[in-house]
N, CA, C and O of each residue as an XYZ file, in Angstrom:
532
protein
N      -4.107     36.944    -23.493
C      -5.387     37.390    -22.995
C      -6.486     36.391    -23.371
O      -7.533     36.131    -22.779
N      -6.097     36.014    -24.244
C      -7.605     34.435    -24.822
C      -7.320     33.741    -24.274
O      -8.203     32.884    -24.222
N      -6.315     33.442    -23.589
C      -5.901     32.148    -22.935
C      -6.984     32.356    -21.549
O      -7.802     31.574    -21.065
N      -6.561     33.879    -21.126
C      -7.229     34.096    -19.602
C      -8.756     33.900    -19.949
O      -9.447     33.300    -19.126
N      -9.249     34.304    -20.956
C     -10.682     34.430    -21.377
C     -11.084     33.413    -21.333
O     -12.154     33.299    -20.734
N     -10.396     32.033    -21.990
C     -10.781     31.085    -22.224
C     -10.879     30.102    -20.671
O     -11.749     29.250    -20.493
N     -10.109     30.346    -19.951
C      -9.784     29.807    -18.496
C     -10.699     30.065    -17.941
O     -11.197     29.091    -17.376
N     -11.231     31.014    -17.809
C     -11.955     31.639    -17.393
C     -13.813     31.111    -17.167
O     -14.624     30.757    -16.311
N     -13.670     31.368    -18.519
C     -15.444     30.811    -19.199
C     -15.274     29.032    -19.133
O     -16.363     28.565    -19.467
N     -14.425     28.079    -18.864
C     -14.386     27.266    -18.465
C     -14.205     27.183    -17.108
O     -13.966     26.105    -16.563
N     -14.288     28.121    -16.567
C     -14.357     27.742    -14.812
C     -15.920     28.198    -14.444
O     -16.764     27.631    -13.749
N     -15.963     29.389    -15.152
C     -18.129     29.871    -15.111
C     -18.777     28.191    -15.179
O     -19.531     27.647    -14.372
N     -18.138     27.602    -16.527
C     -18.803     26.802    -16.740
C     -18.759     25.802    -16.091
O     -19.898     25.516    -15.723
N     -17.888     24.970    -15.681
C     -17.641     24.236    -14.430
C     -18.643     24.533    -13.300
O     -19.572     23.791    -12.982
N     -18.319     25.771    -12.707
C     -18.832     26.053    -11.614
C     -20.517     25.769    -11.635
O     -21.214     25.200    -10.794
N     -20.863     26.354    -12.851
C     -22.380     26.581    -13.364
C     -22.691     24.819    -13.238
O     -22.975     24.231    -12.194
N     -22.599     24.432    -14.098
C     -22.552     22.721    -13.783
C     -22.617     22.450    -12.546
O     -23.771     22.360    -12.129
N     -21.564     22.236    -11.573
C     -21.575     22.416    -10.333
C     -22.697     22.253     -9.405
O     -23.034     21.289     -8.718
N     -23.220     23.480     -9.554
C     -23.991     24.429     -8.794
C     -25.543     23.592     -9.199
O     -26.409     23.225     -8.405
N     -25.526     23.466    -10.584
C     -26.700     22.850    -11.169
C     -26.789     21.361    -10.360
O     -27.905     20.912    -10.099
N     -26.068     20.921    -10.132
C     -26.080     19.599     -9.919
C     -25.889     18.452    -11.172
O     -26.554     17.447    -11.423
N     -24.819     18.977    -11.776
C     -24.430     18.309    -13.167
C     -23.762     17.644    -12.769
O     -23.305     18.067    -11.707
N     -23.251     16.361    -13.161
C     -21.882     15.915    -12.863
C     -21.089     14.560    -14.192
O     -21.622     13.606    -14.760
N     -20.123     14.928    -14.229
C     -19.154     14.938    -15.153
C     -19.417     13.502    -15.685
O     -19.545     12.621    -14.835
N     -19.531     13.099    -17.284
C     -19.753     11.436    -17.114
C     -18.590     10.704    -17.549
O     -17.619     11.104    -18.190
N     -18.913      9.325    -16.994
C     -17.491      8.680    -17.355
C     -17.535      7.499    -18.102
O     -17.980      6.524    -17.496
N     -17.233      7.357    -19.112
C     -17.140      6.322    -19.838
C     -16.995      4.715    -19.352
O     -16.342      4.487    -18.334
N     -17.593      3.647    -20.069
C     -17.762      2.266    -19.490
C     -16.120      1.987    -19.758
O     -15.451      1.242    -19.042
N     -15.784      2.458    -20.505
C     -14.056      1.597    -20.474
C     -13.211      2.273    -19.649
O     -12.201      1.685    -19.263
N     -13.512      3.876    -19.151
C     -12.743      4.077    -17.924
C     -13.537      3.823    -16.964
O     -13.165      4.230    -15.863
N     -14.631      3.219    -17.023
C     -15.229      2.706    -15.630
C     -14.439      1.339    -14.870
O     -14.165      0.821    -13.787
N     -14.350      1.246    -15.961
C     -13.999     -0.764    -16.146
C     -12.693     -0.762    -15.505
O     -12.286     -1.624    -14.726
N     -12.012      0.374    -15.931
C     -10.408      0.476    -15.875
C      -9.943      0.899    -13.985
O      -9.131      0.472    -13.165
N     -11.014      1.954    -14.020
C     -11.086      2.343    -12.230
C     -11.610      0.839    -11.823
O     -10.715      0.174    -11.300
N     -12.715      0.246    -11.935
C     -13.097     -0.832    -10.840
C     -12.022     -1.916    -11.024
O     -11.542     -2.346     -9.975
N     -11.583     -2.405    -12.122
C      -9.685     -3.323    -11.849
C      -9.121     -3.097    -10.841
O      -8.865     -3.780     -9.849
N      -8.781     -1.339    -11.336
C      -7.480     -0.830    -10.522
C      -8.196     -0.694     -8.881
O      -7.364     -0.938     -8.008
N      -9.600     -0.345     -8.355
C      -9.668     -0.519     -6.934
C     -10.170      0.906     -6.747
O     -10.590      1.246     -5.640
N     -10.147      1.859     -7.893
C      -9.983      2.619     -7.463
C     -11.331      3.932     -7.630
O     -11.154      5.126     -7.870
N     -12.779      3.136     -7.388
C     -13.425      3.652     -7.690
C     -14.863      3.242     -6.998
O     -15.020      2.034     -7.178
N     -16.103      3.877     -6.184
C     -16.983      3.191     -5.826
C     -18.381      3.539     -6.253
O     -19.019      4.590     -6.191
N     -18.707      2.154     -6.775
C     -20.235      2.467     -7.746
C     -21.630      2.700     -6.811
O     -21.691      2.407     -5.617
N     -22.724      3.281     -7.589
C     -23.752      3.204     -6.980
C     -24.639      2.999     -7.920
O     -24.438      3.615     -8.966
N     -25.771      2.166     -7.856
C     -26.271      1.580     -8.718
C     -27.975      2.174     -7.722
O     -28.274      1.966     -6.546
N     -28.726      2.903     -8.778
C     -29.919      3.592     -8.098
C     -30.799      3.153     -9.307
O     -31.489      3.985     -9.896
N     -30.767      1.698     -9.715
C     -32.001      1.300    -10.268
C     -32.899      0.753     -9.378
O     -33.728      0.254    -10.139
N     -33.248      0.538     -8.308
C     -33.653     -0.047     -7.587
C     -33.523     -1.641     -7.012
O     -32.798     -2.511     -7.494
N     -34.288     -1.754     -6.030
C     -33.614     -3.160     -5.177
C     -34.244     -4.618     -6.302
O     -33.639     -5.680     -6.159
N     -35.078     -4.591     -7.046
C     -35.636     -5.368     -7.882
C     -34.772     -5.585     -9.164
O     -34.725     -6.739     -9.590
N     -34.085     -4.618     -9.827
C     -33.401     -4.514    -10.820
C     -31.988     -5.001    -10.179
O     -31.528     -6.081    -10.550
N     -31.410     -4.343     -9.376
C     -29.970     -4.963     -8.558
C     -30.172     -5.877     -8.311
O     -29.088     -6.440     -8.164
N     -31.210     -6.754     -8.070
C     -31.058     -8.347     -7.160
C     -31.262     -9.469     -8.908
O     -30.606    -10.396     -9.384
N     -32.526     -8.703     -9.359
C     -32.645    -10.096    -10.601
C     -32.081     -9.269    -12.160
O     -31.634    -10.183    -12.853
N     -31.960     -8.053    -12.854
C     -31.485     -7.778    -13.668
C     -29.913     -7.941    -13.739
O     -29.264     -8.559    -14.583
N     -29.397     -7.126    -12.475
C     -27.962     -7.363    -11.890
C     -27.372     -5.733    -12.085
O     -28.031     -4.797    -12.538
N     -26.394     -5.700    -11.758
C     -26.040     -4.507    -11.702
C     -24.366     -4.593    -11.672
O     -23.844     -5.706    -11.748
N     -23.638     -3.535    -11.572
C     -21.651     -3.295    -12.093
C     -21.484     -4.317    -11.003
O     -22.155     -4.203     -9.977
N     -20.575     -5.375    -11.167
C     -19.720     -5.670     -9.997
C     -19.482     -4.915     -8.708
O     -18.763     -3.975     -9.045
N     -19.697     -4.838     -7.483
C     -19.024     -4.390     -6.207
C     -20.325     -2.947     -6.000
O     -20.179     -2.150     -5.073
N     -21.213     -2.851     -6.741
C     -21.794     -1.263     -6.839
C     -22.342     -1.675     -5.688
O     -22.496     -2.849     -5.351
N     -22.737     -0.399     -4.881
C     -23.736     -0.209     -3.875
C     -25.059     -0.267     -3.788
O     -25.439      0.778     -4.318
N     -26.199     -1.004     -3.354
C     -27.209     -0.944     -3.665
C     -28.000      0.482     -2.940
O     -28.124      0.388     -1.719
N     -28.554      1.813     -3.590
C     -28.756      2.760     -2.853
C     -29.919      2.441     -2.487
O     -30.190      2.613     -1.299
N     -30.722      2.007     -3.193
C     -32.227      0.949     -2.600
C     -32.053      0.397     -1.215
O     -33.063      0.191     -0.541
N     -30.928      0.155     -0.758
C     -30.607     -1.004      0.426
C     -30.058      0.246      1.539
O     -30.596      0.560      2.600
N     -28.838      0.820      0.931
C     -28.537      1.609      1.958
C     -28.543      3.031      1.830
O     -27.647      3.700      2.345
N     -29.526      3.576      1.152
C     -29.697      5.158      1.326
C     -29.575      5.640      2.342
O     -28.376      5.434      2.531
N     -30.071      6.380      3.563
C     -29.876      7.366      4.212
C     -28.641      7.124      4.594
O     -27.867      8.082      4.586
N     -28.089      5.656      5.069
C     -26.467      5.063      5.591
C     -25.616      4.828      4.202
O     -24.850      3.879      4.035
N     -25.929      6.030      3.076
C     -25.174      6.073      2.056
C     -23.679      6.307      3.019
O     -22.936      5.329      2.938
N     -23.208      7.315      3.800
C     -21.993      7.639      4.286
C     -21.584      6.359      4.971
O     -20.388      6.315      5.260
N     -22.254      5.387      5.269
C     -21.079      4.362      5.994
C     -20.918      3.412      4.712
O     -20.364      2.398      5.135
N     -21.049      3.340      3.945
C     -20.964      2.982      2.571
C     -19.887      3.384      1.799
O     -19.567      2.408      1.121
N     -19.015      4.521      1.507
C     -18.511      5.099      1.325
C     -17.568      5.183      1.853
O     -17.501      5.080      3.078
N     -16.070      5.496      0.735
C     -14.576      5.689      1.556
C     -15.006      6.558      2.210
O     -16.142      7.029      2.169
N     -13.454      7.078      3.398
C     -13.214      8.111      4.131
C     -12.714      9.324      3.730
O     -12.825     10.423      4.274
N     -12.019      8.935      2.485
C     -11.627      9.889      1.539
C     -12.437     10.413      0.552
O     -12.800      9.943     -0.526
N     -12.767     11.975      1.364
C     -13.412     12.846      0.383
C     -13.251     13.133     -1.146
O     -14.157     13.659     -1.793
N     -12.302     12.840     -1.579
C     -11.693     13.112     -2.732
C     -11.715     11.651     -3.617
O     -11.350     11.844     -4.777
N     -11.996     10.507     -3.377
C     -12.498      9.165     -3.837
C     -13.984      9.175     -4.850
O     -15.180      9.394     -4.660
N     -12.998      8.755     -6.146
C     -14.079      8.784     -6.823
C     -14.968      7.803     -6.774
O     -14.833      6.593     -6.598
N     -16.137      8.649     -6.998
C     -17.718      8.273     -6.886
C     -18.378      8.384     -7.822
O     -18.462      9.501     -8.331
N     -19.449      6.706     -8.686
C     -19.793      6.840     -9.969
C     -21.399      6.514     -9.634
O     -21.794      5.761     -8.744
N     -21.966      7.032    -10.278
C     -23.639      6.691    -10.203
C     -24.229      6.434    -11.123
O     -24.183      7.321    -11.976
N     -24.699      5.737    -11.329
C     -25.307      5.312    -12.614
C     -27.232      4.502    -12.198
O     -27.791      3.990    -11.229
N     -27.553      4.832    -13.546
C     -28.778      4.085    -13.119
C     -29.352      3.555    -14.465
O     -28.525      2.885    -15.084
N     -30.793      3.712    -15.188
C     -31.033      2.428    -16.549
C     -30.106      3.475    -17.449
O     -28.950      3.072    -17.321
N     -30.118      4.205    -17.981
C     -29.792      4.048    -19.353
C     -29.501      5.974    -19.475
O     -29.481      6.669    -18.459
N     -29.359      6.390    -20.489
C     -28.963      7.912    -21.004
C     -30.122      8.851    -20.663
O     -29.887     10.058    -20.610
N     -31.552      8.318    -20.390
C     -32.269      9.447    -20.274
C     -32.779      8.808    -18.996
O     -33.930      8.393    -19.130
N     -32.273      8.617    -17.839
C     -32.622      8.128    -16.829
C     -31.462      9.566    -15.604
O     -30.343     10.049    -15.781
N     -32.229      9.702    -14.780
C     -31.927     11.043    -13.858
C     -31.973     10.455    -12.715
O     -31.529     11.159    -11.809
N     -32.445      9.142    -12.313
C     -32.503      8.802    -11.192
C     -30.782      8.523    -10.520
O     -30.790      8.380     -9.298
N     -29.886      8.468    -10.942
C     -28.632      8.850    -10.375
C     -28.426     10.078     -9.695
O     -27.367     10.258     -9.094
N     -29.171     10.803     -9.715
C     -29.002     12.102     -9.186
C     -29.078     12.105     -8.008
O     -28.541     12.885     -7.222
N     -29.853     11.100     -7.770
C     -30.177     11.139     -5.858
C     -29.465     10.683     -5.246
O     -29.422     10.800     -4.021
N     -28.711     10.038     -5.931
C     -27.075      9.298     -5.016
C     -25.911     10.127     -5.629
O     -25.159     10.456     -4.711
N     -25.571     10.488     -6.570
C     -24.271     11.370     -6.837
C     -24.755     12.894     -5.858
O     -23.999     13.552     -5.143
N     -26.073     13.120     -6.092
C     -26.048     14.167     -5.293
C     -26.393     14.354     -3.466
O     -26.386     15.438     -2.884
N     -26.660     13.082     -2.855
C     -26.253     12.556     -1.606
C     -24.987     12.526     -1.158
O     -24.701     12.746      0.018
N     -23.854     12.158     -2.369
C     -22.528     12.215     -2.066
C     -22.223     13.534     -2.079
O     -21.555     14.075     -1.199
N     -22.648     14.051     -2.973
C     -21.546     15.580     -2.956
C     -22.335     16.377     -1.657
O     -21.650     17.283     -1.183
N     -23.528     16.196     -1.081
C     -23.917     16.415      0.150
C     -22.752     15.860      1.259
O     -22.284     16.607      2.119
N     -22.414     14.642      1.130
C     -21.790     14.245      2.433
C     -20.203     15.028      2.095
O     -19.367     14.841      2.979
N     -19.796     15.794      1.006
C     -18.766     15.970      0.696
C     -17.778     15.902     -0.449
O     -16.776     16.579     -0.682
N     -18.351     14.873     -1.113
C     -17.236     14.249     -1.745
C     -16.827     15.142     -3.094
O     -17.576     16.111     -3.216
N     -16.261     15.084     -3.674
C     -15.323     15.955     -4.532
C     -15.342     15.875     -6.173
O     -15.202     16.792     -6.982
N     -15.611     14.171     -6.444
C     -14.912     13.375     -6.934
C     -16.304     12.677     -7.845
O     -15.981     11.551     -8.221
N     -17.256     12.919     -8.139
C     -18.388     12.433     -8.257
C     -19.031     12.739     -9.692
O     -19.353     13.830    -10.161
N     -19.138     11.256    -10.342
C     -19.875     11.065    -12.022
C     -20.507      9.945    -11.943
O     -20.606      9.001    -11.159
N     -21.004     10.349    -13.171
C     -22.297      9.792    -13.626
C     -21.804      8.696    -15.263
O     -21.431      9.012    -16.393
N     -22.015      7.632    -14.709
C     -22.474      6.821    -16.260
C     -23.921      6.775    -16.650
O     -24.946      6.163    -16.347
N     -23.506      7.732    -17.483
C     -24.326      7.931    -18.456
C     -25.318      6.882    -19.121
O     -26.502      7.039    -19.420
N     -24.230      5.396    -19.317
C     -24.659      4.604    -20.330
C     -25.801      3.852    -19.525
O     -26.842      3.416    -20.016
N     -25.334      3.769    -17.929
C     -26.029      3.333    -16.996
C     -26.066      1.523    -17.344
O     -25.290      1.160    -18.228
N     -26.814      0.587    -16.766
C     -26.818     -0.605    -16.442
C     -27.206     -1.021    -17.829
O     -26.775     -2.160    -18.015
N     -27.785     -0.606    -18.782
C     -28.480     -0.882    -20.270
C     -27.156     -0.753    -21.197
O     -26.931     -1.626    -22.035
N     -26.150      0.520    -21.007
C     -25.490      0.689    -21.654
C     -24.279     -0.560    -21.736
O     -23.817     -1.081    -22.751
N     -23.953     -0.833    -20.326
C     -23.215     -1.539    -19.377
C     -23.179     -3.240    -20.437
O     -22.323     -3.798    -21.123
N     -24.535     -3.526    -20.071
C     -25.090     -4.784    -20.887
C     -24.637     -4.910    -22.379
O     -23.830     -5.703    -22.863
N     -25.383     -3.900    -22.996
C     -25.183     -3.927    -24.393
C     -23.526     -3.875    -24.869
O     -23.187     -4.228    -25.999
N     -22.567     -3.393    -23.860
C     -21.111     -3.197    -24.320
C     -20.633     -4.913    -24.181
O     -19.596     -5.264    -24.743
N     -21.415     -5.867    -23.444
C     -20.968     -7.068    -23.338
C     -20.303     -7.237    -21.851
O     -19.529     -8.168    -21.627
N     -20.685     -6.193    -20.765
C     -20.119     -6.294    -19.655
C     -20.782     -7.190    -18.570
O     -21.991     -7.067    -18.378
N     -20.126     -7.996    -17.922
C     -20.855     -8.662    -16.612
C     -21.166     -8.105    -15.642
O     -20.397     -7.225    -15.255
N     -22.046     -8.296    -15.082
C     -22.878     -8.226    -13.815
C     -23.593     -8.904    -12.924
O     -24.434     -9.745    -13.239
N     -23.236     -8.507    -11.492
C     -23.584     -9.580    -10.290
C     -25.262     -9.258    -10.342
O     -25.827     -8.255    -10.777
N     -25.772    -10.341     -9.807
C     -26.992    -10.748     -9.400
C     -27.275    -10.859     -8.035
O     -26.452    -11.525     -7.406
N     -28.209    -10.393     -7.403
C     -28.421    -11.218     -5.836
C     -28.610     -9.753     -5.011
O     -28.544     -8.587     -5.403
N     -28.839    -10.276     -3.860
C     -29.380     -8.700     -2.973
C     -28.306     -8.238     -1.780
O     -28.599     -7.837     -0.654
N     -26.151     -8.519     -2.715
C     -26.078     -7.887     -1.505
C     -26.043     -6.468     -1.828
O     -26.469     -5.877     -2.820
N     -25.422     -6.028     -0.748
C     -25.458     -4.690      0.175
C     -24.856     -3.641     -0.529
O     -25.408     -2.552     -0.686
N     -23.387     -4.016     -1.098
C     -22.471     -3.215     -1.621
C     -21.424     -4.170     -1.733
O     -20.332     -3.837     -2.194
């Protein structure tokens, strides 16, 4: 019966999250590990000034560049994870692109937390320049 209880109040809570527009965060070393493997597509919502001369994750999307045509941006597969990130731990501006995606559908959708500051400070590289995605 604690087992069901416990199943349970972790699905409220899920759901509650959910609903809030929370979304799940993912660590820079399993970030690192999805963009190797292919298997993951970034969005970078610091804006078009910060993506072109600060720099931003390898391969990320610029949402500055292609917001409203966020969906042609994006796999076909609903279920393809989707990471958003933007400056740093108390920065919310990811919200407008993780939560654009879970608008168009998608399933599959977190947030780095550490964002482009965190990114830096771990010793990670990043492209420069104004493309697209």
């Amino acid at each position: 019966m604690k087992k069901l209880i416990a199943l349970a109040t972790a699905f409220v809570l899920a759901s509650t999250a959910a609903m809030a527009g929370e979304f799940p965060d993912i660590s820079i070393t399993e970030l690192e590990k999805k963009i190797e493997a292919g298997k993951v597509t970034v969005i970078d919502v610091n804006g078009a000034k910060s993506f072109n001369s600060r720099g931003h994750i390898p391969g990320a999307i610029n949402f500055a560049k292609v917001g409203k045509k966020l969906s042609g941006a994006l796999p076909k597969d609903k279920d393809s994870l989707i990471v958003a990130y933007c400056g740093g731990p108390s920065c919310k501006a990811y919200k407008r692109a993780a939560s654009a995606a879970e608008r168009l559908g998608y399933t599959n959708v977190k947030h780095l937390s550490a964002g482009i500051s965190g990114w830096l400070s771990a010793g990670k590289k990043v492209e420069k320049g104004g493309k697209a995605n």
